[in-house]
N, C-alpha and C positions, 0 to 999 in steps of 0.2 A: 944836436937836433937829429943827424941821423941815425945816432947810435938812437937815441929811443924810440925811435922808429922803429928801428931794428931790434929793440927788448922789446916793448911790446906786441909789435906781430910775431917774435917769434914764441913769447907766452902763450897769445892768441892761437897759434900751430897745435902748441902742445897739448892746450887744452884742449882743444878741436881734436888731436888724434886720442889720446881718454878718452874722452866723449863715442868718438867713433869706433875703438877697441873696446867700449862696453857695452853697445850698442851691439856689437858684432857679435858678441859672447850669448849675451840673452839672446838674441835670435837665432843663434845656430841650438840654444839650449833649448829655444818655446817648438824651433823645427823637429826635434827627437821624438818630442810629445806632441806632432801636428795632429793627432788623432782626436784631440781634446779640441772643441771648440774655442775655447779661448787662447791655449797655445799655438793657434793655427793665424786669428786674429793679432796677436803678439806678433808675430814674426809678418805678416803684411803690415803691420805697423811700421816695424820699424825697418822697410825696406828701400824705403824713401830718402829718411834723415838721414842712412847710410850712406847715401850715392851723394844726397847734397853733402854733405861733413868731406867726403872726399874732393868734391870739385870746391869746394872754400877754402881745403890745405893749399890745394894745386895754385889757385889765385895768392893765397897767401905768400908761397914759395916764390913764385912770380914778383910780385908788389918787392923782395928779400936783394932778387938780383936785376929787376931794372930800375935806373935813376928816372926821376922824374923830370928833372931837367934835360936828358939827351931824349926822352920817349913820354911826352906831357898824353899823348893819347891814350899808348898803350898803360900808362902808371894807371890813368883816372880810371879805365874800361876793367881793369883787376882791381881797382880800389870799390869798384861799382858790385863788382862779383860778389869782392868780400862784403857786402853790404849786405847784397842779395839774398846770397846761397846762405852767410851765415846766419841772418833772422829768420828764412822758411825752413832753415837746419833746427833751427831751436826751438820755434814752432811746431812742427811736426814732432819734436821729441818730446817737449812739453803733454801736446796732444795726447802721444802713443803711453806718456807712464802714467798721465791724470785717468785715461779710461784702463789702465791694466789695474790699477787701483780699486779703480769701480768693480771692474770685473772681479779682483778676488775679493771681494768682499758681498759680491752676488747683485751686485747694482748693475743694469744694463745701460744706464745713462741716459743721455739724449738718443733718439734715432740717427742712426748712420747716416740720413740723409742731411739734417740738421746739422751735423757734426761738419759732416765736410763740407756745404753751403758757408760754415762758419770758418772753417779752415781756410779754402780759396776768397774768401772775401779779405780776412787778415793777410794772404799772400799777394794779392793784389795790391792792400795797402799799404806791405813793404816795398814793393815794387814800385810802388808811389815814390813813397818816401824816397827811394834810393835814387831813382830817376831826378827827384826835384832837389838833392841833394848836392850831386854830382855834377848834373847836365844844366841846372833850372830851369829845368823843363814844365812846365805845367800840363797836367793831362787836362784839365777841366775844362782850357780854354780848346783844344781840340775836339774833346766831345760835343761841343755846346755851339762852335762852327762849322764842322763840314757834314752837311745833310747828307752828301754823298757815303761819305764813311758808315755812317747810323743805317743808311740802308742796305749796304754793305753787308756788314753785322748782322745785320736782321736777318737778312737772307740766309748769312751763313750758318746762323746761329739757329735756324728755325727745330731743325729736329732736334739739337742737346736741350734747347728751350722747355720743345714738345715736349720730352720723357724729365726736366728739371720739374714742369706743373703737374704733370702726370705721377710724381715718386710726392711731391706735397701733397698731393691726394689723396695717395694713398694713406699718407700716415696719417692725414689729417682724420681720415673716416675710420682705417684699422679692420681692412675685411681681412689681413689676414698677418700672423706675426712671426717673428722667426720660431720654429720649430715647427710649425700649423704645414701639415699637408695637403697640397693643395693641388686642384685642375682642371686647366683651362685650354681651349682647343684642344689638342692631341698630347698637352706635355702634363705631367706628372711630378712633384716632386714635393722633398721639404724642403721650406724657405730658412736659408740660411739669414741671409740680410736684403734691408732694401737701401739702395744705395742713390743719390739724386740720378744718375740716368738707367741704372737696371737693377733687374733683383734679379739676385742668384737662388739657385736651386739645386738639391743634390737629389737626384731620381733614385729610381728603386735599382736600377743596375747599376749604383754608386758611380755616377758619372755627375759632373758639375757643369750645368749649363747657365748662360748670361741673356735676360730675358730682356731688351726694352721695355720701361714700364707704359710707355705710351703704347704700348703693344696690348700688354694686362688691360691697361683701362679701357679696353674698348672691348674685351672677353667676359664670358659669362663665366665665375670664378667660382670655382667647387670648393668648399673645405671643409675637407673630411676630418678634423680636429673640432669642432664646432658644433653644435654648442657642447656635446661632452665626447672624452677620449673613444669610447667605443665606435666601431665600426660595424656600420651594418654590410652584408656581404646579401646577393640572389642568384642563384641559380636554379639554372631550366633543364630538366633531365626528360626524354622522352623514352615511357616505357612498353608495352606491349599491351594491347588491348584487353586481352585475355586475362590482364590483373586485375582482381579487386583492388578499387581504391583503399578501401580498407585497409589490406594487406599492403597496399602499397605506401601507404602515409606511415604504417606500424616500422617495415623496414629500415624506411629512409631515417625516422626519426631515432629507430637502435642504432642505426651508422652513423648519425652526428654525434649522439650520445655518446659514442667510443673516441672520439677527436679532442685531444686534451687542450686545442687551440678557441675550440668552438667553447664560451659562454654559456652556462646553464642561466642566467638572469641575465638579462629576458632570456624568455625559453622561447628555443629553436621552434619553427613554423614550417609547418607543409603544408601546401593549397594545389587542389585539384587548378589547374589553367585552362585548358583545352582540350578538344576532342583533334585528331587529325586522321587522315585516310589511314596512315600506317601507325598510329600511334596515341599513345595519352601523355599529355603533355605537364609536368609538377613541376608547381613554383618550391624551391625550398630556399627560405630566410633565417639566418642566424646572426650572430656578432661576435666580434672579438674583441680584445682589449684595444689594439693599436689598428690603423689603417697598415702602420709596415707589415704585421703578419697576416695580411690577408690573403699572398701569396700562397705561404703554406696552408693555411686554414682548409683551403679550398682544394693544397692538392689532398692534404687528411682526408678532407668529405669526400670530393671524387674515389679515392681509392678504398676506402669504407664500403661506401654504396656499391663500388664494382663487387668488392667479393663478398657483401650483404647480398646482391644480387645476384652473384654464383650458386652461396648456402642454398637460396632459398628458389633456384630455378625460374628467374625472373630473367628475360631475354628484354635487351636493347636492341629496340628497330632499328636499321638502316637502309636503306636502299642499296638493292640486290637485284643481281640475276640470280634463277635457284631453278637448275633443271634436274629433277627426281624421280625416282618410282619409287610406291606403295612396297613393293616387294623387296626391293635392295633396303628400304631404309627399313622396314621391317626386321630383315634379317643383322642390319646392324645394330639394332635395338637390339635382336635377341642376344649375339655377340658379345656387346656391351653390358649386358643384363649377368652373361656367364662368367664374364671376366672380372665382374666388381664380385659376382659371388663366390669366385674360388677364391679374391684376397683376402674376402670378410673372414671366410672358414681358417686359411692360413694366419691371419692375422689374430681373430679370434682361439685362434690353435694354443695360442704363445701364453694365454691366460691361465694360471696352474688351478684357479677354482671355475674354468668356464671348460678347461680339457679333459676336469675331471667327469663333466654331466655325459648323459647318454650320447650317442650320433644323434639320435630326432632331435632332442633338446639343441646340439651346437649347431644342426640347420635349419632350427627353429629362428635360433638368435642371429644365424648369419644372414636369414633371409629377410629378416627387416631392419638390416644396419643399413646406415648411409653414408658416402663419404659428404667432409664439408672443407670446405676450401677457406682460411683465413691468411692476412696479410700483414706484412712484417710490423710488430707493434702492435698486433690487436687481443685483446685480454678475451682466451677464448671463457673462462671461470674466473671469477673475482671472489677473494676471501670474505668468508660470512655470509656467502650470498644464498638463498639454495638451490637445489638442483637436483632433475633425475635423469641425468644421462650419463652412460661411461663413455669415456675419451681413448682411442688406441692412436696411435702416432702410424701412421702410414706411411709419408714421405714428408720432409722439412727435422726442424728440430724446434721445441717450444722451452719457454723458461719457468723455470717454478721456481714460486717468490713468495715468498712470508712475512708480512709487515712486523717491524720491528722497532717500539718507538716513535710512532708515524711513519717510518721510511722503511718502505721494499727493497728486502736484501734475499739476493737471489741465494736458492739452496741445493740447487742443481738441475741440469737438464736433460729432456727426451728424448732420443727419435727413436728410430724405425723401430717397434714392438712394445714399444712402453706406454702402458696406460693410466689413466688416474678419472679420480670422480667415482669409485664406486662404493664406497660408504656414503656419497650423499644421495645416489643411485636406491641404494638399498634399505637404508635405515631413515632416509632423512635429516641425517646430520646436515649440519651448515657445510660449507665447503671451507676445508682450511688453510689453502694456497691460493694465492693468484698465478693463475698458469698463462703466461702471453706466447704471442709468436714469434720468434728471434726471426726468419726471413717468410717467405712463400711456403706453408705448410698444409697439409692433406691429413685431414682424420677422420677415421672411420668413429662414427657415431654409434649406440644402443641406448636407446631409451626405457624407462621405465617400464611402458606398454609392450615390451618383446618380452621382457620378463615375466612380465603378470600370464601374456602368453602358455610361457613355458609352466608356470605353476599351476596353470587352468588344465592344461594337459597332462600332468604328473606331478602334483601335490610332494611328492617324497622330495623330489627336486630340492624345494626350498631347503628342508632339515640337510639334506645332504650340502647343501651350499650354504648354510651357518655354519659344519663342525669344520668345513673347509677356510673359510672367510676368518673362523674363531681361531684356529690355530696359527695360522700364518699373522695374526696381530698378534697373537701370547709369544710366536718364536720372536717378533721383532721387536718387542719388547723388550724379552731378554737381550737381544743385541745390543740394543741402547742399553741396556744394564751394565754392560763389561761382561759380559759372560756369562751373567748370572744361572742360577736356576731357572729354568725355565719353566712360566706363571702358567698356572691350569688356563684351558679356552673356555672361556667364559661362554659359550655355546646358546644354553638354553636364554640367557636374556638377552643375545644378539637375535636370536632366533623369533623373539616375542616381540621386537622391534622390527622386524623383516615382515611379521604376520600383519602389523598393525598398519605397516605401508601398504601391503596387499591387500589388505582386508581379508585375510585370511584366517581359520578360524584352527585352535589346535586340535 
């Protein structure tokens, strides 16, 4: 009799440590890939059945070397364990592989709340069992006599209770599911799971917080997943009074335009908001795909607008002290005024068909260039677009990119003296690079109206700026040839393309 005892608990053992050595194996494998939702889920599964499978061997071990005849207590109390530990060991493992199942197979099952309302109730009923097995103990005659106990419980029991109807609530109504981002008082997050006493959440600075749900059901509950994935984002810029609205809706809407986070459907919105002492106040409304990148969305737009609003000399109010004179800041005007024109001259110097025109002509052109300030990422020319202005690199470095296939493959880059845009400057050609800015870059601008300038005041100008313009595309031609001969400049029909942008007549 005690030898089979003895073969069957220590079958009992074996199988239990299998059981517990595979158990062990899967969770340290679902741990590697915690990043994954479900491998994350796997491995709190099965962290449980782990700990019970160990204290059932222990018991098991136990029941191997005490008789029951010298130790009737201690036998029953380890024969109780193995009852115990071993049916919520195999429950909980049964549990953990019926919903990994679901999961790979893309089934999310019952709610987590449900699940484990159903878990603890089967543990309890072994618990039962095992208690009336052992001891003959009846639980039902205890709960059903002492009112003292019931009240007891109640008490103690009142806030797991609270957040137990509070987590049936929520699933029952479903304002919000796992992945739905959501927020209530001050917290923020995605809902991972709802669990019978908390939902958890993972916030935007990847942190995991444990919410009470009888907390949530008493909060007014945002979710930004709802009814569809798009996020609406607003913001409020205060600008200088002195700006046309006009002008000022045009900018803000080219700076959203350039944010490849920002939504063209629905299209982006500016609204006049306010009048203030120091200031005009704009609403601007757009969307993005997800609530999670709305972080960046927004610092895109802000840093758009800032150097939209550099280009185009659009000042943000602040509140200031500002003590000045008419005459010092005068004279830093004029300063200012002298120093942007000796780079334009030096910068414009480095141009071999703008060095060759007269002196009046290069302080023609120098004198109505401007610098324009763009920020890292922002496309100053887009391919195929058009345009009349030439580009000189002044300070920064910019990319030039040529679509290939659908995709932008860069073909080399600018700084300090390198210019581009002036065939779509002069002829009208489309543009045929996209040229962005690799960090904080400064370029000096010319536009088409400096030129027409220059041609209004010396007609010759022009013809002398085709046989310049025609040669240096006939020698680079031949570059890309290999060597080749080098192809006549095509002169007079660059020439009659130059006239026709100008309106000029031969």
């Amino acid at each position: 009799m005690m030898s089979d005892l003895i073969d069957s608990g220590l079958s009992s053992f074996l199988l239990a440590l299998v059981l517990w050595a595979g158990a062990t194996l899967v969770s340290r494998a679902a741990f590697k890939r915690r990043g994954e939702l479900w491998a994350r889920q796997l491995h709190e599964d099965l962290a449980t059945p782990g700990r019970l499978l160990l204290i059932y061997m222990a018991a098991r071990l136990g029941l191997m070397v005490v008789v029951e005849t010298a130790h009737p207590d201690a036998f029953r109390a380890l024969r109780f364990c193995t009852h115990l530990f071993g049916g919520v060991a195999a429950l909980r493992l049964i549990d953990a592989a019926f919903f990994a199942v679901l999961r790979s197979r893309g089934v999310e099952g019952m709610p987590r709340i449900l699940r484990s309302l159903t878990v603890w109730l089967l543990t309890f009923l072994i618990a039962g069992i095992a208690t009336r097995l052992e001891y003959k103990f009846d639980l039902s005659s205890l709960f059903a006599t002492s009112a003292l106990l019931s009240v007891v419980l109640g008490f103690a029991l009142q806030e797991p209770l609270g957040n137990l109807f509070a987590g049936l609530t929520l699933n029952a109504e479903h304002p919000f599911e796992p992945g739905d981002w959501i927020t209530f008082n001050k917290w923020t997050g995605k809902v991972l799971d709802v669990g019978w006493r908390s939902t958890r959440l993972e916030t935007l600075d990847d942190d995991e917080i444990l919410v009470p749900n009888s907390f949530i059901s008493r909060e007014v509950v945002q979710n930004h997943s709802r009814p569809g994935l798009k996020d609406c984002v607003e913001l409020e810029l205060r600008l200088d009074q002195e700006v046309a609205p006009g002008k000022a809706k045009r900018v803000l809407l080219e700076a959203i335009a350039r944010c490849p986070l920002v939504l063209n459907d629905p299209a982006p919105i500016v609204q006049l908001k306010e009048f203030h002492d120091n200031g005009v106040d704009y609403r601007l409304r757009f969307f993005t795909a997800t609530y999670e990148v709305e972080r960046a969305a927004l610092d895109q737009v802000q840093q758009a607008a800032w150097y939209a609003f550099r280009r185009e000399n659009i000042e943000i109010p602040y509140p200031q002290t500002q003590l000045s004179f008419r005459e010092r800041t005068h004279e830093a005007d004029e300063r200012r005024a002298r120093e942007n024109l000796a780079e334009s001259e030096d910068l414009l110097g480095r141009i071999d068909f703008v060095a060759a025109l007269r002196p009046e002509a290069r302080r023609l052109l120098s004198s109505h260039a401007t610098f324009k300030d763009f920020g890292p990422g922002e496309a100053v020319v887009t391919q195929g677009d058009q345009g009349d202005t030439l580009f000189l690199v002044a300070r920064g470095e910019v990319s030039v990119r040529v679509k290939v296939d659908g995709v932008d493959k860069e073909v080399t880059r600018l700084s300090r003296g390198a210019f581009f845009g002036e065939m779509a400057m002069l002829t009208g050609e489309p543009r045929t690079a996209t040229v962005v800015a690799i960090g904080d870059a400064s370029l000096l601008t010319v536009d088409r109206d400096a030129f027409s300038r220059v041609f209004a005041a010396d007609p010759s100008v022009m013809e002398e700026l085709a046989v310049i313009i025609a040669g240096r595309k006939a020698q680079l031609a031949s570059t890309k040839a290999a060597g080749g001969p080098i192809a006549q400049p095509e002169t007079q029909g660059l020439l009659s393309r130059i006239r026709s942008i100008f309106g000029k007549k031969g």
